[in-house]
C-alpha positions as CSV (number, residue, x, y, z in Angstrom):
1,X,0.1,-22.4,-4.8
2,X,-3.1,-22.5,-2.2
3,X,-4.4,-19.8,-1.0
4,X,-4.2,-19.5,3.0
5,X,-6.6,-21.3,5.2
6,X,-9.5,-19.5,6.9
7,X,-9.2,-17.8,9.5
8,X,-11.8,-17.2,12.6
9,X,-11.2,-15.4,15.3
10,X,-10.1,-16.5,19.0
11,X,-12.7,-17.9,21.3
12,X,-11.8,-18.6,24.7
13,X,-14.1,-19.3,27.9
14,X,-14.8,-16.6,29.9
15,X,-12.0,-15.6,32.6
16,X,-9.8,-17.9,31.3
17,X,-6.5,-17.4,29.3
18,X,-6.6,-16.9,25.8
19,X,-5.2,-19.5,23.3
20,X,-3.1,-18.2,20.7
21,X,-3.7,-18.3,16.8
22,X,-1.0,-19.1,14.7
23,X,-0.3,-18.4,11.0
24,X,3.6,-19.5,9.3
25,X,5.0,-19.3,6.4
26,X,8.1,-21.3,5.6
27,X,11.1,-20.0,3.0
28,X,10.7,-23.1,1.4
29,X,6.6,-23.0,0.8
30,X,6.0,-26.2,2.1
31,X,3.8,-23.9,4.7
32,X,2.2,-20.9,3.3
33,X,0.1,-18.4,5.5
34,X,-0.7,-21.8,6.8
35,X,-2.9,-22.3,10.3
36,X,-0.3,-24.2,12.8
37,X,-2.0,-25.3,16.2
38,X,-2.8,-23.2,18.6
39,X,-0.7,-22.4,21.3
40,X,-1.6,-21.4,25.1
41,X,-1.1,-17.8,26.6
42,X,0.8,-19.5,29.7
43,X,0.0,-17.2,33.6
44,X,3.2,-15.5,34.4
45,X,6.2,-13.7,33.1
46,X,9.3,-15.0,31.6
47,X,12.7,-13.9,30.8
48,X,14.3,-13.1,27.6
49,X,11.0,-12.0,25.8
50,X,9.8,-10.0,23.6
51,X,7.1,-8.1,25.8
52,X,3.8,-6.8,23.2
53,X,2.5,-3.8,25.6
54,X,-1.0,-2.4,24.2
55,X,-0.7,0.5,26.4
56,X,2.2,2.0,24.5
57,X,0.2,3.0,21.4
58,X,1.3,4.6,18.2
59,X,-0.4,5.3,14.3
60,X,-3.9,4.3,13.4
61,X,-3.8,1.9,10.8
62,X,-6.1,2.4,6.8
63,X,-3.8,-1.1,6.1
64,X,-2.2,-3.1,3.1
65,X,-2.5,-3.8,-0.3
66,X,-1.5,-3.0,-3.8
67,X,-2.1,-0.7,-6.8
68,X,-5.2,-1.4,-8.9
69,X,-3.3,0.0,-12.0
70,X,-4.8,-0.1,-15.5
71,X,-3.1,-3.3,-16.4
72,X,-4.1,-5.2,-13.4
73,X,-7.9,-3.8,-13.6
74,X,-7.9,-5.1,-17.5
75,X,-6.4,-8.1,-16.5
76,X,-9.5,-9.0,-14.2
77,X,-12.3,-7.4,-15.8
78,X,-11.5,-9.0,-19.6
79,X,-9.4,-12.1,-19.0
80,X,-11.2,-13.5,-16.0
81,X,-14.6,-15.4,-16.0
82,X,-16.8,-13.7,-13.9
83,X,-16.4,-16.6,-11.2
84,X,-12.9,-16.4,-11.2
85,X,-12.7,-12.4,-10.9
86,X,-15.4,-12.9,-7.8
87,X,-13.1,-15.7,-6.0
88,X,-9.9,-13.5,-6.5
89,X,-11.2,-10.5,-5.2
90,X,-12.9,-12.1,-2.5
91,X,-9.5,-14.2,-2.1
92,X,-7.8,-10.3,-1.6
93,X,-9.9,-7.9,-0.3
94,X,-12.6,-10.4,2.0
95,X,-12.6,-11.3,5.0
96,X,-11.7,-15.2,4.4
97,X,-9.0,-13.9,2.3
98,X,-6.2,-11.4,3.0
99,X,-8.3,-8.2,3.7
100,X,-6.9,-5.8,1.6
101,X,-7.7,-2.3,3.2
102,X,-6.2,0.2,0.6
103,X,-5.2,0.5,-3.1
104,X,-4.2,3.0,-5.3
105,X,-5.2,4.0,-8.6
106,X,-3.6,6.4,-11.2
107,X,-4.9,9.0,-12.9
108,X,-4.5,8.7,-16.1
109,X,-1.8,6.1,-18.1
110,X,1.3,4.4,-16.4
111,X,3.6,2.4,-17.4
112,X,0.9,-0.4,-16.9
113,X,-1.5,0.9,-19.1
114,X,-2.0,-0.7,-22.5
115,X,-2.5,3.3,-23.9
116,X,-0.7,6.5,-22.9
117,X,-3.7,9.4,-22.1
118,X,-4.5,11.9,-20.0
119,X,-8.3,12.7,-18.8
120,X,-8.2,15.6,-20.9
121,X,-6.2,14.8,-24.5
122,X,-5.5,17.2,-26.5
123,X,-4.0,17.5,-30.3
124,X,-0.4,19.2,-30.2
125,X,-1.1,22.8,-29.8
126,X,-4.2,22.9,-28.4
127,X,-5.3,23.8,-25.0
128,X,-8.1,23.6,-22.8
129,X,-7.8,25.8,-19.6
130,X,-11.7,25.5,-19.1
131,X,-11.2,21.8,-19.1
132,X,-13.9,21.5,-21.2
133,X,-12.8,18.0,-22.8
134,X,-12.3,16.7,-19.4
135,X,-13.5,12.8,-18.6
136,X,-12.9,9.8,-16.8
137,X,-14.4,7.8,-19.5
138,X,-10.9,5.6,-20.0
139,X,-11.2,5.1,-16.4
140,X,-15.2,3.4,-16.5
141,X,-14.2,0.8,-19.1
142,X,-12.2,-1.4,-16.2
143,X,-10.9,0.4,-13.7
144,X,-13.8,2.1,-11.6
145,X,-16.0,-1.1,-11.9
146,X,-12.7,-3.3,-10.5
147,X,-12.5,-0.7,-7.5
148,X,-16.7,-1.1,-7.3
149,X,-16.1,-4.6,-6.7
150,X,-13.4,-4.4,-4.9
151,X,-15.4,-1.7,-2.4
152,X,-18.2,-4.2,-2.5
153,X,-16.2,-6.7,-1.0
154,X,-14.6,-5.1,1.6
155,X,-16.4,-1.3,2.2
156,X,-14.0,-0.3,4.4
157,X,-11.2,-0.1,1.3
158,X,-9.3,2.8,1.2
159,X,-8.8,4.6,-2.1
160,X,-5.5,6.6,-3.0
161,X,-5.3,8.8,-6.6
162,X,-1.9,9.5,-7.8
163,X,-1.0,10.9,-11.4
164,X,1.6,10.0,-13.8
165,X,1.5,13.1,-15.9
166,X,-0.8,16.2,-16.2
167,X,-2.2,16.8,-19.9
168,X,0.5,17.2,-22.3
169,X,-0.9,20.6,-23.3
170,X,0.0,21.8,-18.9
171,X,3.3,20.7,-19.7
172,X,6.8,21.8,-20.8
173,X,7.4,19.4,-23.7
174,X,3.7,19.1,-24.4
175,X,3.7,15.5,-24.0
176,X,2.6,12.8,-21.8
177,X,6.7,12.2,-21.7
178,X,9.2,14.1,-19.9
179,X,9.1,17.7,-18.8
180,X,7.1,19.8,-16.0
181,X,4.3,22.2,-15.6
182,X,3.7,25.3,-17.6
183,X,4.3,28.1,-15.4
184,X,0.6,29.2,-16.7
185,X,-0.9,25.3,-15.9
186,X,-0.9,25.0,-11.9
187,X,-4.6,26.8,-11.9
188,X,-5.6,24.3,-14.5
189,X,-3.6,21.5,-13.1
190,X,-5.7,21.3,-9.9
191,X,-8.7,22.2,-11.5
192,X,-7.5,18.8,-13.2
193,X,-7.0,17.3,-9.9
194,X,-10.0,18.4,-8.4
195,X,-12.6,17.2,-11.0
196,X,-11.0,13.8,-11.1
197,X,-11.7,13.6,-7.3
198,X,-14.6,14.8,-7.6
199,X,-15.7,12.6,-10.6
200,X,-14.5,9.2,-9.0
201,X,-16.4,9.7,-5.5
202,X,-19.5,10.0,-7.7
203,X,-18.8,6.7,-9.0
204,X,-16.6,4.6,-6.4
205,X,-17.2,6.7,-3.1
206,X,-14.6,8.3,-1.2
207,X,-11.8,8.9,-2.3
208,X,-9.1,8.8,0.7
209,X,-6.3,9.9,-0.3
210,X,-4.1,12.0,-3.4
211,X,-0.7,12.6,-4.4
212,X,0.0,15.7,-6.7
213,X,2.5,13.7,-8.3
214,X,4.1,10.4,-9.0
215,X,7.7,10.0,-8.7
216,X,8.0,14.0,-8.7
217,X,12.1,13.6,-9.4
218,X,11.9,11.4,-12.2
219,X,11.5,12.1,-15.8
220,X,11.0,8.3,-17.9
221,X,11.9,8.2,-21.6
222,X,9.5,5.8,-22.6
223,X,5.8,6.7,-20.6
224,X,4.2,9.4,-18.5
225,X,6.1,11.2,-15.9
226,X,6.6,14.4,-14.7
227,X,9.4,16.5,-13.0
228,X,7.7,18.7,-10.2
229,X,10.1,20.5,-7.6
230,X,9.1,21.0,-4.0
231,X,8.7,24.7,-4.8
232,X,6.5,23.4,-7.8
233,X,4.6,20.7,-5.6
234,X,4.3,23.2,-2.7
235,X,2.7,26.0,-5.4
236,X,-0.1,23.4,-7.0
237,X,-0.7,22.0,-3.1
238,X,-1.8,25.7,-2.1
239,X,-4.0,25.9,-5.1
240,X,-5.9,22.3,-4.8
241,X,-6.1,22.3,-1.1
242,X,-8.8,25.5,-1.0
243,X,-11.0,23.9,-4.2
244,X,-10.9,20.9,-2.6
245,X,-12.3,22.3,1.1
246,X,-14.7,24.0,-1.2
247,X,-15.9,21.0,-2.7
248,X,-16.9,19.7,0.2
249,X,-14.5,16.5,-0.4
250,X,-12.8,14.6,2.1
251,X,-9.8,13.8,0.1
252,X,-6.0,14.2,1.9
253,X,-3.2,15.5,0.0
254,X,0.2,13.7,0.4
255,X,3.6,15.0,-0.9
256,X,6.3,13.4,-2.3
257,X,5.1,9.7,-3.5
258,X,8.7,8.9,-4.2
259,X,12.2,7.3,-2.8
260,X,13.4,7.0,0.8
261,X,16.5,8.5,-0.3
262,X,15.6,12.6,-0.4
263,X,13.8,13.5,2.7
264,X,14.7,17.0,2.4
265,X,12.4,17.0,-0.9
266,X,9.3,16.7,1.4
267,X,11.0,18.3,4.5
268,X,10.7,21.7,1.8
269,X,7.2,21.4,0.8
270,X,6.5,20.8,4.7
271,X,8.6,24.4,5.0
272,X,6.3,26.4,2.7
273,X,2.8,27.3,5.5
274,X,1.1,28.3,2.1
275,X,0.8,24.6,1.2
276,X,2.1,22.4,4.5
277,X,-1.3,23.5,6.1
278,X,-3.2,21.3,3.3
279,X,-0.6,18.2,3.6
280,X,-2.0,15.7,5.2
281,X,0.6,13.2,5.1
282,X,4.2,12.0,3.2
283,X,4.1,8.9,1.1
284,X,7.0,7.2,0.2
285,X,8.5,4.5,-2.3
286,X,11.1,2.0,-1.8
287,X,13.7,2.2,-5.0
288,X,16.6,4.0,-3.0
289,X,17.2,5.0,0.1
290,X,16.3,2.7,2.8
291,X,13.0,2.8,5.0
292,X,14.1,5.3,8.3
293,X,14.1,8.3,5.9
294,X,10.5,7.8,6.7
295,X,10.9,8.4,10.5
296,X,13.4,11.4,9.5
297,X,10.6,13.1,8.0
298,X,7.9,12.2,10.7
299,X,10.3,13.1,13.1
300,X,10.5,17.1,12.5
301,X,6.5,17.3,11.5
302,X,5.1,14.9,14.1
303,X,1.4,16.2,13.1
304,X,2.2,14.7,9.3
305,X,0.6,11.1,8.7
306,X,3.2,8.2,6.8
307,X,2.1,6.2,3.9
308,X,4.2,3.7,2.0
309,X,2.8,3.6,-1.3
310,X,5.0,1.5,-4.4
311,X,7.2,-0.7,-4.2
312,X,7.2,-3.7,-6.9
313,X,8.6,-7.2,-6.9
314,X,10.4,-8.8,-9.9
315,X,12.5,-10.7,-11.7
316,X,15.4,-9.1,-10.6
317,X,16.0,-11.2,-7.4
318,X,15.0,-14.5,-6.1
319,X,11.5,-14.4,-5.0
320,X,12.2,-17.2,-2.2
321,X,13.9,-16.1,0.2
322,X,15.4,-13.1,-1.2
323,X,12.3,-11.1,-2.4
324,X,10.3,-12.8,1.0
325,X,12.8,-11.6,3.2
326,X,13.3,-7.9,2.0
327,X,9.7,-7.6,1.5
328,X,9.0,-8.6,5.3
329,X,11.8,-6.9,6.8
330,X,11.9,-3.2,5.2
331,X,7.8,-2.8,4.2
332,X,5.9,-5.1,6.3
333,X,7.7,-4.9,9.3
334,X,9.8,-2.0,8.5
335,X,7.3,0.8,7.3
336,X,4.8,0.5,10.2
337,X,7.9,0.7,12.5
338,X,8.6,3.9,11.1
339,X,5.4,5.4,11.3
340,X,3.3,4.2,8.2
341,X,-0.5,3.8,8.1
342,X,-0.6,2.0,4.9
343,X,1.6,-0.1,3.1
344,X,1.0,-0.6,-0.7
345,X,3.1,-2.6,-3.7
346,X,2.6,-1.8,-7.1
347,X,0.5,-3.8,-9.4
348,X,-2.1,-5.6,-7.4
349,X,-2.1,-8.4,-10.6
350,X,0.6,-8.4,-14.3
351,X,0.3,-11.4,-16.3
352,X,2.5,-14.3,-17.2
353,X,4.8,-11.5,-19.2
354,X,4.5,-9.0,-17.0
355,X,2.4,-6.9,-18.6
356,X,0.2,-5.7,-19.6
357,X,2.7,-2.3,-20.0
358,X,4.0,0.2,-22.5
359,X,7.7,1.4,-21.3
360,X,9.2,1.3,-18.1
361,X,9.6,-2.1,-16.5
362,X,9.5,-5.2,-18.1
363,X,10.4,-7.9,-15.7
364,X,7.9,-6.5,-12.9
365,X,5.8,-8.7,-10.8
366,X,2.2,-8.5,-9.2
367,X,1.2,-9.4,-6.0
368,X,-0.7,-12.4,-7.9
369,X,-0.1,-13.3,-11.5
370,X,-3.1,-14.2,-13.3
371,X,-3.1,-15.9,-16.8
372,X,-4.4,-14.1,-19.7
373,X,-5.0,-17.2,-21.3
374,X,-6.9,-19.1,-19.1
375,X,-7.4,-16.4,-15.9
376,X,-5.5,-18.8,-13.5
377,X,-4.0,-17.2,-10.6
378,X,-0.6,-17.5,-8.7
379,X,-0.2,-16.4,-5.8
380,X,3.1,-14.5,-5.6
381,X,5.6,-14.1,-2.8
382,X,4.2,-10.6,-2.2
383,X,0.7,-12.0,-1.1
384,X,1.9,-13.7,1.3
385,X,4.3,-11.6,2.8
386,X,1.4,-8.4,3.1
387,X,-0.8,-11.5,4.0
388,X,0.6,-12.0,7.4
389,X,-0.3,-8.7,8.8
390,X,-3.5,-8.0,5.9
391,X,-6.2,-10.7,7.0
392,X,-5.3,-10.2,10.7
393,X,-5.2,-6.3,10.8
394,X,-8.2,-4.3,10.8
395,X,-8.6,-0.5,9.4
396,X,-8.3,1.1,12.6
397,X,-6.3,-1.0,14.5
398,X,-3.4,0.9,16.3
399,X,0.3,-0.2,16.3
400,X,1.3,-1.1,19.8
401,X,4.7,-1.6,21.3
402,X,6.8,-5.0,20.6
403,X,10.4,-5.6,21.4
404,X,12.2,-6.5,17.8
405,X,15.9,-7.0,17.1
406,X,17.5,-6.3,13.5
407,X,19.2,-8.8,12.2
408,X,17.8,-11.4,14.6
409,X,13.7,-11.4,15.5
410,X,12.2,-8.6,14.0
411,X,8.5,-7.9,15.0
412,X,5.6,-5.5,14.4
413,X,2.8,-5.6,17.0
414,X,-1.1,-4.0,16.5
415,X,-4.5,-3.6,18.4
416,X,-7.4,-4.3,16.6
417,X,-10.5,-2.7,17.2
418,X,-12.3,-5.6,18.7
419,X,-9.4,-5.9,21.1
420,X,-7.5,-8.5,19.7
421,X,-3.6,-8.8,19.5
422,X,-1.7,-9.4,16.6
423,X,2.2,-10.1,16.5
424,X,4.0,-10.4,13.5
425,X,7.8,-12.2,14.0
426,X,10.2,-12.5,11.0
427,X,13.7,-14.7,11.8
428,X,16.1,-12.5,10.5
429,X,18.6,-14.4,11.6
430,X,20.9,-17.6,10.4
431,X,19.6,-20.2,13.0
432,X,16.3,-21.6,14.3
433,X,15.1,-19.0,16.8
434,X,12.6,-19.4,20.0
435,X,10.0,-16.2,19.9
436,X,9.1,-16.0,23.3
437,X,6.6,-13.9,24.2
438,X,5.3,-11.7,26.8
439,X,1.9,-10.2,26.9
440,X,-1.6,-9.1,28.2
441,X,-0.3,-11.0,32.0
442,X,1.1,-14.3,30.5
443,X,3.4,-15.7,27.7
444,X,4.1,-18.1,25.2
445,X,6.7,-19.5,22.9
446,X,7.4,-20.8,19.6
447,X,10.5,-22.1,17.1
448,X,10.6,-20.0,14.2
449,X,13.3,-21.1,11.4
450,X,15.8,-19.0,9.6
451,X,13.7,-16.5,6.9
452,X,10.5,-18.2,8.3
453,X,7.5,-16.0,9.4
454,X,4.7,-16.3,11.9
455,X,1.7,-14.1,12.8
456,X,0.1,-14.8,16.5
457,X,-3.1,-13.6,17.3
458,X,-5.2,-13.5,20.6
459,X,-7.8,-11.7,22.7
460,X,-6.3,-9.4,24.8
461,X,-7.4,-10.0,28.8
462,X,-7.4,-6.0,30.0
């Protein structure tokens, strides 16, 4: 597949209406994040619109983009030429690509890691409160240089840390596999944390954001996990929060990092003042439930930031339309709707196997797919779906009001910095549908087809 066509941005004459950019994608690729025509912001109002109103706004945006796990970092630091690893991530993370403003790393082994470790291994029976084995080294060999890159490309690139498993020696089963923390481990758990945060900013910058825990209510057989209760969650939270405001480091903590079905797991670390006062935010993932939990949650702590943060394609549906569709609908569209300031799949890059990975899934897909033969890339279905809002919305943009209608045209509507508008409309619906628009004094209109997509863009007149 080709990658999307640059973009620049709108230039109109002074004190006259604004033309309006226009990017679609077609369910049956023959147009791909492709640049259509423009189209003219027309004087006027018109009935039967959806009306874009910049004065209704709502979250500040950090913006889109996917996990740079272990396997997708190997992948592009030892099966890629140097040319092609500069060309993809300029193609993801720059400017003339798709703008990738946030990624997230692990700490430690996933499923997509070629190993299973910890920062901080330690034989069966041995411990090491003091932490005095502690090192990212397994992170330097192809992980921190990918996210130097990356961060080199676009400096604005947010950076969320999220463990798989404490140390096997913190835990229960003292393993990498299954079980939870010792009840003597949370001291040295976010001592664990904290030097891992500490240690990356050293060598990538900032880091932005950190989960306690992945996937808190979910114990795999087959590669690190970790079963952490909200009373558990809310216990380590009140411990890392004070070393971490000692440190001097910037880093947010965000609960959960799991499914939209069980709100009331973060609703009960929220409850606890002991560790709500350190959360900044509730990131979610998208393998049950369905994507208003999100609201649910944001609803009764209103002061509580939103982040969507895993979700991963695969084999297990039809990537055109099926994976398209769902993809637009409940995380592009869908998550921002309901309050999220990010929006994040799962492995930035898998090869043709979908690997590199030891347990968990094995028919998983990256947002590209790069060959570990030859380091050819293939764009996915996934790029192009976070492509219509990525290359168009700046970190720092707002989310502005836009009429939508499930099941029929559903939209998602921001403010750039720079003042530009950007309107994202996905037909939902079985039939060709007219998006007509109103905004910024004028309006405009334009056929979108059944499971078709199309991002508008123009500078805003007041």
């Amino acid at each position: 597949m080709a990658a999307c066509t640059q973009a620049a941005h709108p230039g109109d004459a002074a004190g006259a209406f604004p033309s309006v950019e226009v990017w679609l994608t077609l369910p049956d690729q023959s147009a791909l994040l492709a640049r259509q025509a423009p189209i003219a912001l027309q004087p006027g109002a018109a009935a039967g619109v959806i009306t874009v109103d910049p004065a209704q706004r709502f979250q500040e945006m950090v913006g889109y983009g996917a996990a740079i796990s272990d396997a997708s970092a190997w992948l592009i630091q030892r099966r890629m030429s140097p040319e092609q690893r500069d060309a993809l991530l300029a193609d993801l993370f720059g400017p003339n690509g798709i703008g990738f403003s946030f990624t997230r790393v692990t700490i430690g082994a996933s499923d997509f890691s070629r190993s299973h470790y910890s920062y901080d291994d330690r034989p069966k029976g041995e411990r090491d409160p003091e932490l005095a084995y502690f090192s990212i080294a397994p992170a330097r060999a192809e992980v921190l240089p990918t996210i130097r890159a990356a961060r080199a490309v676009n400096p604005n690139l947010a950076v969320m840390v999220s463990p798989w498993s404490a140390p096997g020696w913190m835990k229960t089963t003292d393993s990498l596999i299954k079980g939870t923390l010792r009840d003597d481990a949370y001291g040295p758990f976010a001592k664990y944390l904290l030097r891992t945060v500490r240690d990356f900013t050293r060598e990538i910058g900032p880091v932005d954001y950190l989960s306690i825990q992945n996937e808190p209510d979910f114990e795999p057989e087959n590669y690190p996990g970790m079963r952490l209760s909200p009373a558990q969650r809310a216990r380590a939270i009140a411990l890392l929060g004070p070393e971490l405001k000692r440190a001097g480091l910037p880093t947010r903590i965000l609960d959960w990092d799991h499914n939209w079905d069980l709100p009331e797991q973060p609703l009960g670390v929220l409850a606890d003042p002991a560790a709500s006062r350190y959360v900044a935010g509730v990131a979610w993932h998208c393998y049950k439930g369905d994507v208003p939990a999100q609201s649910v949650v944001r609803d009764k702590h209103p002061d509580k930031d939103v982040f969507f943060t895993e979700c991963s394609g695969g084999e297990w549906s039809k990537a055109w339309p099926d994976s398209w569709a769902w993809t637009m609908r409940n995380l592009v569209i869908g998550a921002p709707r309901h309050w999220a300031r990010g929006v994040l799949m799962w492995n930035l890059a898998l090869d043709e196997k979908y690997g590199p990975h030891l347990g968990g899934c094995d028919n998983c897909r990256g947002v590209v797919t790069i060959d570990s033969k030859t380091g050819a890339v293939t764009r996915n279905v996934e790029y192009y779906a976070l492509g219509h809002v990525s290359r168009f919305v700046a970190r720092g943009a707002h989310r502005i009001a836009s009429d939508t209608r499930l099941g029929g045209i559903e939209t998602v509507a921001f403010r750039n910095p720079d003042g530009t508008r950007v309107l994202l409309a996905f037909n939902a619906g079985a039939r060709v549908e007219t998006v007509s628009v109103q905004a910024d004094g004028g309006h405009f209109a334009y056929p979108l087809p059944p499971n078709a997509a199309v991002t508008f863009r123009w500078r805003g007149t007041r």
